[in-house]
N, C-alpha and C positions, 0 to 999 in steps of 0.2 A: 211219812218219808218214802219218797219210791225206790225202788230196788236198784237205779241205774244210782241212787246217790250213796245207798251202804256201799257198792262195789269203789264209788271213789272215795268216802271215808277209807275204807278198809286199806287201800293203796297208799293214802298221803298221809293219815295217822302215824306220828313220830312211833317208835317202839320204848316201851316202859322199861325194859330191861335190854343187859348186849347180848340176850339170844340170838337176836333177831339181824343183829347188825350186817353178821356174813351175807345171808339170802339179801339184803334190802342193798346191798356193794354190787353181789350178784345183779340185782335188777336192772339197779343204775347202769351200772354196764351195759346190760341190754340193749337196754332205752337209748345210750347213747352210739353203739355198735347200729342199731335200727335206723336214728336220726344221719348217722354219717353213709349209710347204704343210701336213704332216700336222696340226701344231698348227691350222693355221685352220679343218680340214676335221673336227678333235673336237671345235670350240667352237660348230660346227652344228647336232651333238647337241645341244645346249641349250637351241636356240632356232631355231621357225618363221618365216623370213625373206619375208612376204607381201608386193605391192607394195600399194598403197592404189588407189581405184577412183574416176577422178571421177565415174564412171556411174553408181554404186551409191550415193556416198556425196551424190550428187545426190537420188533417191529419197528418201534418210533425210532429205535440208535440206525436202524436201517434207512430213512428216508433221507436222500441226497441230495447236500445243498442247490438252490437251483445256479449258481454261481459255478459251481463245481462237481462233476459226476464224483470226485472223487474223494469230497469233504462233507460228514455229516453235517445234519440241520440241525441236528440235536444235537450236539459234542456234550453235553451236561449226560445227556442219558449213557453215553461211551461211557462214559467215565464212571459213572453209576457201574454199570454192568462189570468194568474191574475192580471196583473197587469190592462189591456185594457178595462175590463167591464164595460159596458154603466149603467147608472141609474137606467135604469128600470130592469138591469136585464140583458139585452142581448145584445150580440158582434155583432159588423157589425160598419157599418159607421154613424157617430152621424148623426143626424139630416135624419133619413133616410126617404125616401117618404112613404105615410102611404100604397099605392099599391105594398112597395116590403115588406111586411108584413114574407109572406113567406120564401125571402133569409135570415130573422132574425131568422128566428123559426129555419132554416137549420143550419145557421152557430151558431146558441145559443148551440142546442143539441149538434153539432160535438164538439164543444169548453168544454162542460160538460162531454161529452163521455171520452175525452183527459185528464182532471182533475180527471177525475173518476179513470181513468185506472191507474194513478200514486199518487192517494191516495193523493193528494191537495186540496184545497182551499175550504173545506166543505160548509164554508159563501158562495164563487159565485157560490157553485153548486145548493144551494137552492134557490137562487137571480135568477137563469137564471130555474130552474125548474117551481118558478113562473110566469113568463113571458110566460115560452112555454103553460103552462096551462090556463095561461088567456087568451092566441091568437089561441087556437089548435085549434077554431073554422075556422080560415083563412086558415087553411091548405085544405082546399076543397072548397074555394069561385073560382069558375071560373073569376070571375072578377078579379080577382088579378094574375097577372103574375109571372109563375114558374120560379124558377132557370131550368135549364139544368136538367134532368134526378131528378126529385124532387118525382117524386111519386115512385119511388124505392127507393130512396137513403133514401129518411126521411121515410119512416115505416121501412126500413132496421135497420137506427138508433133508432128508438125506440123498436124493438127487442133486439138492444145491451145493450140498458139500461135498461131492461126488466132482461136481463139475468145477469146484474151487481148486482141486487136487487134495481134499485132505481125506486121511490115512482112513475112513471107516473101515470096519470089516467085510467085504464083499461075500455073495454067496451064502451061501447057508438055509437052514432049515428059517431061521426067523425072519432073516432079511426076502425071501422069498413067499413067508405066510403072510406079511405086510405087505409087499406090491400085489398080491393074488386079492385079497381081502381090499385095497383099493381099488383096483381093477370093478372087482363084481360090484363092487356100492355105488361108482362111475357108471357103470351101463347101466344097474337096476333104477337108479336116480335121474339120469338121464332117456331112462326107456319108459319112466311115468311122467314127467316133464310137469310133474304137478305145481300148483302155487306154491304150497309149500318145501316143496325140493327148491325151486328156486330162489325163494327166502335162504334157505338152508346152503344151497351153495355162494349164494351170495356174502352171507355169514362167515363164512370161511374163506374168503378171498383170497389171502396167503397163500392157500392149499393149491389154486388150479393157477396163477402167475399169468404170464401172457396169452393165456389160450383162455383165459376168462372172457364173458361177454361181457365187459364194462360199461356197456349204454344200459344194459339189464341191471348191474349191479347199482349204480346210480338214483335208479328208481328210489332205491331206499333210503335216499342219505333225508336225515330229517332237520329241520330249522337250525338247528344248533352246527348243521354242517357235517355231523358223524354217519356214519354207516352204522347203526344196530346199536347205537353208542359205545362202540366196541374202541378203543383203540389202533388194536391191530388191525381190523378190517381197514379203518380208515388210513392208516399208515401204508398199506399195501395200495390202496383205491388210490391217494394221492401219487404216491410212485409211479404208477400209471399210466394217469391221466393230471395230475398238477391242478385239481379241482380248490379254485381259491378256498371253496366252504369248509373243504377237508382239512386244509393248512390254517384256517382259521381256530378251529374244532381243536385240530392238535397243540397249536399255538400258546390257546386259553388253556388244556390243561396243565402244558409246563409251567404257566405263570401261576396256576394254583398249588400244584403239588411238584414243583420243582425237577430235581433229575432222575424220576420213578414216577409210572403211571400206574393205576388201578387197571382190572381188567376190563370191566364195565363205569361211566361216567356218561352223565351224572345220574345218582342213586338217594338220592335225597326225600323225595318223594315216598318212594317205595320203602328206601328204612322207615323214617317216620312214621307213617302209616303200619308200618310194618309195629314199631314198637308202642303205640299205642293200641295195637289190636292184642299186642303179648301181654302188657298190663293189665287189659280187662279181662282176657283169658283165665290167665292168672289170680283174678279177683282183689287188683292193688291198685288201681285206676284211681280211687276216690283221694290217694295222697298226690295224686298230679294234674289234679281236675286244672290248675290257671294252665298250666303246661299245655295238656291235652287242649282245651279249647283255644290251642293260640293258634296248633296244628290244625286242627279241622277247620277254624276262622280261613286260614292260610289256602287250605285246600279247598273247599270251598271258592272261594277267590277266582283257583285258577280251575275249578269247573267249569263256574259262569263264563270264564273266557273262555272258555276248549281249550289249556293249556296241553301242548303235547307230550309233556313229560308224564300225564295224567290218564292220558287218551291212547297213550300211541303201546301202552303195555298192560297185558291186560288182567295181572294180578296187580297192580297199580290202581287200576282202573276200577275193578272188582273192593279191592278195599277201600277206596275213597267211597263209591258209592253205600256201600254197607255198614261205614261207620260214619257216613254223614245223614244217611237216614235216621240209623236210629237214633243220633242224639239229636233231629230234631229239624235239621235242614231239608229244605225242601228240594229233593233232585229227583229229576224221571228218572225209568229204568229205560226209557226210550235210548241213553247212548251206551248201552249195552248190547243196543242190536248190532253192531260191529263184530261182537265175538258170540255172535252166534255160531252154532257146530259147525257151519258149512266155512267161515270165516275161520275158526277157530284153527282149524287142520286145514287151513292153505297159511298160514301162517307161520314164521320159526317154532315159535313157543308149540304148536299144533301137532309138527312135524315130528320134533323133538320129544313129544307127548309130555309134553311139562306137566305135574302131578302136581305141583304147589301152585300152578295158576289156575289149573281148573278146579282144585281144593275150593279156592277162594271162590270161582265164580260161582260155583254150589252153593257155599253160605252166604254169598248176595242174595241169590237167590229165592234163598228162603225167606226173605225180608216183602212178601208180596203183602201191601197195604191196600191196592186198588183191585175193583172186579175185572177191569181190562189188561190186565198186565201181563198178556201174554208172552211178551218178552222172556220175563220172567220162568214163567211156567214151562216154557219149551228149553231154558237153562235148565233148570233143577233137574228134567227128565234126560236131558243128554252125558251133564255132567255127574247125574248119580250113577249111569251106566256106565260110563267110560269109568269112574273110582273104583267102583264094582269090578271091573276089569282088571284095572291098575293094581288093586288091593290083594284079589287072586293071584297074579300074577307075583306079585312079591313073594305070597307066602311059600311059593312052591323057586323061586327065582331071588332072593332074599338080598342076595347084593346089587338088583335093579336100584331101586332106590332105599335113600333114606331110612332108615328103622324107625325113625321117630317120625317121618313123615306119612308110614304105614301105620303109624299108632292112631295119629292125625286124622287119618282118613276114615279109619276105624272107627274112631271115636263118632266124625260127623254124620256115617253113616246110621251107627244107631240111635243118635240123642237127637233128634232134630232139635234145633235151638228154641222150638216151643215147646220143648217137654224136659226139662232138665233143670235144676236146681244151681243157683250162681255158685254157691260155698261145692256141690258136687262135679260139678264142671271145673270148678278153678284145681281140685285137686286132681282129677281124669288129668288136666292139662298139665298140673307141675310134674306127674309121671312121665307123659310123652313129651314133655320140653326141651328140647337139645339146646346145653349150654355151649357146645361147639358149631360158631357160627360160620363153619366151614363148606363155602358151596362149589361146586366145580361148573363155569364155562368152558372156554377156552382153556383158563387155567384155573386155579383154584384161587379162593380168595376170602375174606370174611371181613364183615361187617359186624362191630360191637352193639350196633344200637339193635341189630338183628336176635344175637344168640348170645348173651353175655350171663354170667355165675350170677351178678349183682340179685338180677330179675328173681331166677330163682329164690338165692336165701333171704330177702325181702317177704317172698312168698311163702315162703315156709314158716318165716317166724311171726308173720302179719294171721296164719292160718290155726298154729300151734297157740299161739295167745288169745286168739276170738275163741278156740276151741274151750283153754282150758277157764275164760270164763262164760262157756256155754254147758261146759260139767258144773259148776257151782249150781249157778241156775236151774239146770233137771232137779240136785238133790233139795232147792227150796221149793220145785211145783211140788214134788213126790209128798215131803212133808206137808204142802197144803194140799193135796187129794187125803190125806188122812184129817189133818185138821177140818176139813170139812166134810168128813165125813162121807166121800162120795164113794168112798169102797166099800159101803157097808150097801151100795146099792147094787146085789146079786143080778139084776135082770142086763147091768151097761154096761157095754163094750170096756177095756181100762185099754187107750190110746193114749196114753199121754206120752209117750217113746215117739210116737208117729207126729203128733201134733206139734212136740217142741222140736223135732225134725225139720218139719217146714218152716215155722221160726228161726232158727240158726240158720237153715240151707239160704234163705233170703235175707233175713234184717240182722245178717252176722257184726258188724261193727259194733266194739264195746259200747260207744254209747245211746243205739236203739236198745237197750235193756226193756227198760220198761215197754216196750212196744212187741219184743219176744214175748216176755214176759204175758202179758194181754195175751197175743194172739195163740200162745201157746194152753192157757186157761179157758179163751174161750173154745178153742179144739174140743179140748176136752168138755167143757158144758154143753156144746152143741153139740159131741155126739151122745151125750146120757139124754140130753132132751130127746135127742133123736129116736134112740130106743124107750124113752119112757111112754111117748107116744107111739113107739110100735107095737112094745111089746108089752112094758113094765108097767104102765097106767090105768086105770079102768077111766070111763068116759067121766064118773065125779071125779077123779082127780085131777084131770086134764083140764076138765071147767074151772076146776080149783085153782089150779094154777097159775090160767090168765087171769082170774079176777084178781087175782093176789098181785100180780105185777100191775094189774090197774090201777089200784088202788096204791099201792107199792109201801104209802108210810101203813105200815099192818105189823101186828106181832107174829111172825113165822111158826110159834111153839101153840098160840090160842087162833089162831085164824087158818091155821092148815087142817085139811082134813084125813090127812095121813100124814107119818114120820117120811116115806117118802116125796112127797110134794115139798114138808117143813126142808128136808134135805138139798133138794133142788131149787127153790126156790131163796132159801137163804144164801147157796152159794152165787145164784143168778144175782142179788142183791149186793152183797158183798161185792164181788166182782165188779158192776157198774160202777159204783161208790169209789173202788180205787183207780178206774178209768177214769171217774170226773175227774175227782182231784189231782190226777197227774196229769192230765189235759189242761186243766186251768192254768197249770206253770205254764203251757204252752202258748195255748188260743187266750186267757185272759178273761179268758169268758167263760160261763158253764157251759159245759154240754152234754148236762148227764140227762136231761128230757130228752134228748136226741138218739141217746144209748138207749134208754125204758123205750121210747119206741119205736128201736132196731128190733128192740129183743121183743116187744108184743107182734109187731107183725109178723116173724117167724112164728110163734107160737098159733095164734091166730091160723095161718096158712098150713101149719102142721096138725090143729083139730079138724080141718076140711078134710082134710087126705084121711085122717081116723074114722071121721064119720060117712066118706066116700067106701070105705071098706068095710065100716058096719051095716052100713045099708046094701052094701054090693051093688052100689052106681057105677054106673062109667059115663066118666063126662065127657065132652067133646073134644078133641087134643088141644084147640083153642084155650077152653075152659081150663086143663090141666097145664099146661105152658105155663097160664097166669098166674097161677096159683103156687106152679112148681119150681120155679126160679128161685121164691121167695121161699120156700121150703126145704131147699137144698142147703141152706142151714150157711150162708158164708155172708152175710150180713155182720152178725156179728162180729167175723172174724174179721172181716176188712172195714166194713164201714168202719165201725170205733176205733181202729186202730191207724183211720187215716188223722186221726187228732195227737197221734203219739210219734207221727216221725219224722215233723219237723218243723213245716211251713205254715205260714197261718190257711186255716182253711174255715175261710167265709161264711154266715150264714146261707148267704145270696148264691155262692158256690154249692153248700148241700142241696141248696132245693132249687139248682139249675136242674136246664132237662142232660146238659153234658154228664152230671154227677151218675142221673137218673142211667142214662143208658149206656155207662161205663160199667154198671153194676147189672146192668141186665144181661147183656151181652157174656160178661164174665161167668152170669148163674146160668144163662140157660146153656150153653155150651159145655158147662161142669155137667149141668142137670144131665144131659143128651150122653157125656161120655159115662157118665153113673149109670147109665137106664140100660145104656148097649148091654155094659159088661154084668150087670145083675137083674137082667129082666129074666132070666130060666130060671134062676132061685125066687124071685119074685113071683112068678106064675106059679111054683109051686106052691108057693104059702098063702097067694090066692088077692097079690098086689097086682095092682094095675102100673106102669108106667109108661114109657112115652112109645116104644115099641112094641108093646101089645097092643094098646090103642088105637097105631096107626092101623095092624090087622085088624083087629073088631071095627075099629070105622070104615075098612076099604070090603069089607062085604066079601072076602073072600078073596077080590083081585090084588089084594096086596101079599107078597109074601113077605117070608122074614129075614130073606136077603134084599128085599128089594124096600124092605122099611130101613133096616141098620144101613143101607148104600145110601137114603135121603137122612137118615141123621147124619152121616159121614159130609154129606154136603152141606149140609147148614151150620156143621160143627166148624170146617174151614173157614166158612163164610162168615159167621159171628167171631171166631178167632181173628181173623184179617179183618176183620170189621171193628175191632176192639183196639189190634197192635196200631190201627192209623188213629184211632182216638187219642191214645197215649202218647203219639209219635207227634200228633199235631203242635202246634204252637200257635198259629194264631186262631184268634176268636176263642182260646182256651179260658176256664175259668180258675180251673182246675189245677192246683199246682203237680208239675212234673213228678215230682217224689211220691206226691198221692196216685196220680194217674200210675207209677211203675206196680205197686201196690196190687191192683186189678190184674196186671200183666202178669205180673209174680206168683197169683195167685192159677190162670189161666194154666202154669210152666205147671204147678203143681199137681193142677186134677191132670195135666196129660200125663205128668210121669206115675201116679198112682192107676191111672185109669187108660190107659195107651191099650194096652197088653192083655190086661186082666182086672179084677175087682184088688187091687193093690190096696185099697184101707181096709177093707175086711178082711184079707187074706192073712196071713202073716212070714212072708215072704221077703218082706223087705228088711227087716232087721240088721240083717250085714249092712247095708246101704247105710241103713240111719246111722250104726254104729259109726261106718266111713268120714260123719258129719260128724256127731257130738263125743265120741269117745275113742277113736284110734288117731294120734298125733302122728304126723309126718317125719320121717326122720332124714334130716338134710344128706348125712355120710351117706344112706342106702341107695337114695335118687343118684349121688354124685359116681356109685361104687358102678352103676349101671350103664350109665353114658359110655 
């Protein structure tokens, strides 16, 4: 019986007595509190959850019948705007945080401006007069974060109501640091006259009224007829100029969302995209896969057509392409060259130094499959400079942005997405998560399919339940490293903390059991082999051993010629035996000839390097490549374990050349980063590996920065040479879930091996603990936000 079927006995077995009954109410509970999260977070899928804008939908109460200078076009949004007034006076989103002080002050005025102009609601124009006057002082606190374009557009609005006759406060220290502070960002703006200043002022169109260059502004309006998809830009652009495409734009939105508009529309794209990138993050993807593949079907779609909803934004644009690659679709990074650095900063988003678009365009980025993709490569270097920049800057300037969007950056800085573990990243992520989907443009606003609680405690409790059956499983390997006696073997490493790390960190779902399980066992046999033939074996027992797996039906206690060989080789035996048989539930077929000889050609390829060092040869790096891939000992650990995680995997698949050189690729790139970080202990014990070599071979003209800078190249190069193998889909034979397998494996030797000799060392222990043994605690994440 395999070990993923005790864990479901053990769950669905009635209880014998009413011990048990309480915990088993508790469960249920669970399960059904988990089942009713998933449901609400697939019914998101359906539908764009926007807040509505008094700011924007203030702009729209201003535009003038064309019937009547003196009759809104919008009488629904007037009405709106009286009816919406908060308590104290002013419009915006109840309960607002007291640091957006100033999108209140902004969207108070615009909303009074709009009452004013149509001779309404005298009561909220004095309710919201006081407010602005009690807070005017905030309109110049640097500590408190601007709307978008706030220091033209609110003194702009307080000259309109200036010239309406109503009561502001004139004079003063504040009303003075605001016309001086608009003033300078006018000339400094005007005196670089850059692409992106002009993006930027065009953005703000409200803010400069008839002295705007409207044939400039125009530039901008995009197929849908909006300016920036902004509302109020367009509400102003039409007043104008009576641009049919602007009145069409604003038209469609009242007929969707009635007598209140969003700040930005339409956002559809960009959520979506948006929250299938938080679920995978997160590592909860696999419970929304029809969902997720309807969105990327979807988007996709409107790639092929250049959809401008896709194109025209370029964290939009950024995450289509980066989650449509990797699950498989085929898109250039050719329409990336738009937002190249020089694009990028003539651009609004550029200007504005948006940090979550160039976040994004960073980890497209790093998605490079082809050797020409320079595209690419000239992102990653722009946009890791400029985070770099962004990320400094916060730390010393902390109310720049976001907190959680500095954790963000943080995080992609160090982990590049080829070196990092899914189960350790998903929890990196639910720390820096913000369940507060609160953005500020013009005004502030928030989208639920963006920042919602749901995401999280899904996460937490999908994270806490893999965990706490990935503790059960450590304490049955532990007991069978005793029952098999592997600790009585003094000369080998005991990794088994490290081995079943990588297990969890990747094949964490409760029911890959048996496939951790495997890959976690053979960790550890592949490194006592590893050491038996370095250190622990003399040359007969090494011969011993291969013959013994040749031959394989043998008696371990009369056919070994030491207790160490009987030791290891019995567990090697064992071991294969409960991979056939729980492969056979799978594939239907045997494949334990297939496992015997996984595990003889490593062994095999492990007495060549013994007797390379007994003899004190050095082969040719040709010679030792071949040999060394298949010695770096991860045969066992992936091959056999492509038969435990799900799909049928073919004969005619094994012994394709696709198979052949997903596994090559995957060893020699481990082998290269193993060799960097342990070649000076190697030399001194008197090994050869892949950078000494290249010195002894180059006669002197080689050094040993300029050997580890040509492993550095071939290591990229077999890594990106691997990620398109796994990414491809056709002409594949290979199933997907086995091809991630290689990939997974790839994440691991970088995050062991990046920095330093991370398996030998013992260094990592917090880490591992991070995965298998410290649970997540929902109140502590929520206590932080």
């Amino acid at each position: 019986m395999s070990f993923s079927n005790l864990n479901i006995l053990r769950c669905c077995t009635p209880s014998s007595s009413g011990k048990d009954l309480l915990p088993r109410v508790e469960v249920n509970t669970a399960v059904l509190n988990f089942e009713a999260t998933k449901q609400r977070i697939k019914k998101m899928f359906n539908k764009v959850d926007l807040s509505v804008s008094s700011y924007d939908t203030a702009w729209v109460a201003m535009v003038p019948s064309p019937n009547s200078e003196k009759e809104p076009f919008f009488p629904e949004c007037v009405n709106w705007l009286l009816d919406n007034q908060l308590h104290d006076g002013s419009w915006g989103p109840p309960n607002l945080h007291p640091l957006l002080t100033k999108d209140a002050l902004s969207s108070t005025l615009a909303c009074i401006l709009a009452l004013k102009q149509w001779s309404v609601g005298e009561k909220q124009i004095n309710k919201g007069m006081h407010f602005i006057e009690s807070n005017l002082a905030s309109a110049t606190d640097e500590e408190q974060p601007s709307p978008v374009g706030f220091d033209i557009i609110f003194p702009a609005m307080i000259e309109s109501a200036t010239s309406l006759n109503m009561n502001l406060p004139q004079g003063g220290s504040t009303l003075k640091a605001l016309f001086h502070r608009r003033d300078f960002e006018l000339k400094r703006g005007y005196g670089s006259n850059s692409e992106g200043w002009k993006a930027y002022i065009a953005y703000i169109s409200e803010g400069i009224g008839k002295s705007q260059d409207w044939k400039m502004v125009m530039k901008y309006q995009r197929k849908n007829g909006s300016l920036f998809n902004s509302p109020s830009t367009t509400a102003s652009a039409y007043t104008h100029n009576k641009s049919a495409g602007c009145l069409d734009y604003l038209c469609a939105l009242i007929q969707k969302f009635g007598n209140a508009v969003p700040t930005v529309y339409p956002l559809g794209h960009y959520a979506l995209l948006s929250m299938v990138s938080t679920l995978d993050s997160l590592g909860i993807d696999r419970h929304f896969r029809e969902e997720i593949r309807s969105v990327l079907d979807e988007t996709y779609r409107c790639w092929l057509q250049g959809d401008e909803d896709v194109f025209s934004d370029a964290a939009t644009c950024a995450m289509a392409f980066r989650l449509l690659r990797v699950n498989g679709y085929d898109v250039s990074a050719d329409r990336l060259n738009q937002f190249s650095e020089d694009h990028f900063f003539d651009s609004l988003g550029g200007y504005l130094r948006d940090t979550d678009a160039a976040l994004k365009l960073f980890r497209a980025s790093e998605v490079i499959i082809h050797p020409d993709e320079s595209v690419l490569e000239k992102q990653n270097y722009w946009t890791r400079n400029f985070l770099k920049q962004e990320f400094s800057n916060n730390l010393t300037q902390p109310h720049r942005i976001n907190k959680h969007i500095g954790l963000e950056v943080d995080d992609a800085l160090k982990f590049p997405s080829y070196a990092t573990l899914g189960r350790l990243s998903s929890r990196r992520a639910m720390i820096s998560y913000n369940t507060n989907s609160t953005r500020i443009l013009k005004s502030s606003y928030r989208c639920l399919n963006i920042g919602n609680e749901d995401f999280l405690k899904l996460a937490v409790e999908d994270f806490n339940t893999c965990q706490s059956i990935h503790r059960e499983e450590l304490e049955h390997l532990s007991r069978w490293v005793i029952e098999s006696r592997l600790d009585k073997l003094k000369f080998a490493r005991q990794k088994l903390a490290y081995c079943y790390f990588t297990a969890a960190g990747t094949l964490f779902p409760p029911e890959l059991a048996d496939a951790r399980i495997s890959w976690a066992k053979n960790g550890v046999l592949t490194t006592v082999v590893d050491d038996f033939f370095d250190v622990g074996g003399s040359e007969e027992e090494l011969v011993n051993l291969i013959q013994l797996v040749e031959k394989w039906d043998v008696n371990p206690r009369t056919d070994s010629c030491s207790e160490n060989v009987e030791i290891v080789f019995s567990a090697i035996k064992s071991l294969v035996s409960e991979i056939g048989i729980n492969a056979f539930a799978r594939q239907e077929r045997s494949v334990t000839n297939h496992v015997i000889e996984i595990w003889l050609d490593l062994l095999k390829a492990m007495l060549k390097e013994a007797k390379w060092l007994i003899n004190k040869s050095a082969p040719t790096m040709e010679e030792y490549m071949e040999n060394a891939y298949v010695s770096f000992a991860l045969g066992p650990n992936v091959l056999s374990n492509l038969y435990l995680v799900g799909p049928k995997l073919s004969e005619d698949a094994v012994r394709s050349s696709e198979y052949y050189h997903l596994y090559r690729l995957m060893s020699t790139f481990g082998r290269l980063l193993n060799d960097m970080q342990s070649y000076k202990r190697e030399a001194a014990e008197g090994k050869l590996n892949a950078v000494t070599l290249a010195m002894i071979h180059g006669n002197g003209s080689v050094s040993e920065e300029e050997a580890i800078n040509e492993m550095k190249s071939i290591i990229t190069s077999k890594r990106r040479e691997l990620q398109r193998l796994v990414l491809q889909d056709k002409d594949s034979v290979v199933p997907r879930a086995c091809k991630d397998l290689f990939w997974n494996m790839g994440n691991i030797l970088h995050l062991f091996y990046e920095r330093h000799d991370g398996y030998t060392a013992h260094d990592m222990m917090k880490t591992v603990n991070e995965v298998t043994e410290e649970p997540i605690i929902l109140n502590e994440l929520q206590s932080r936000k």
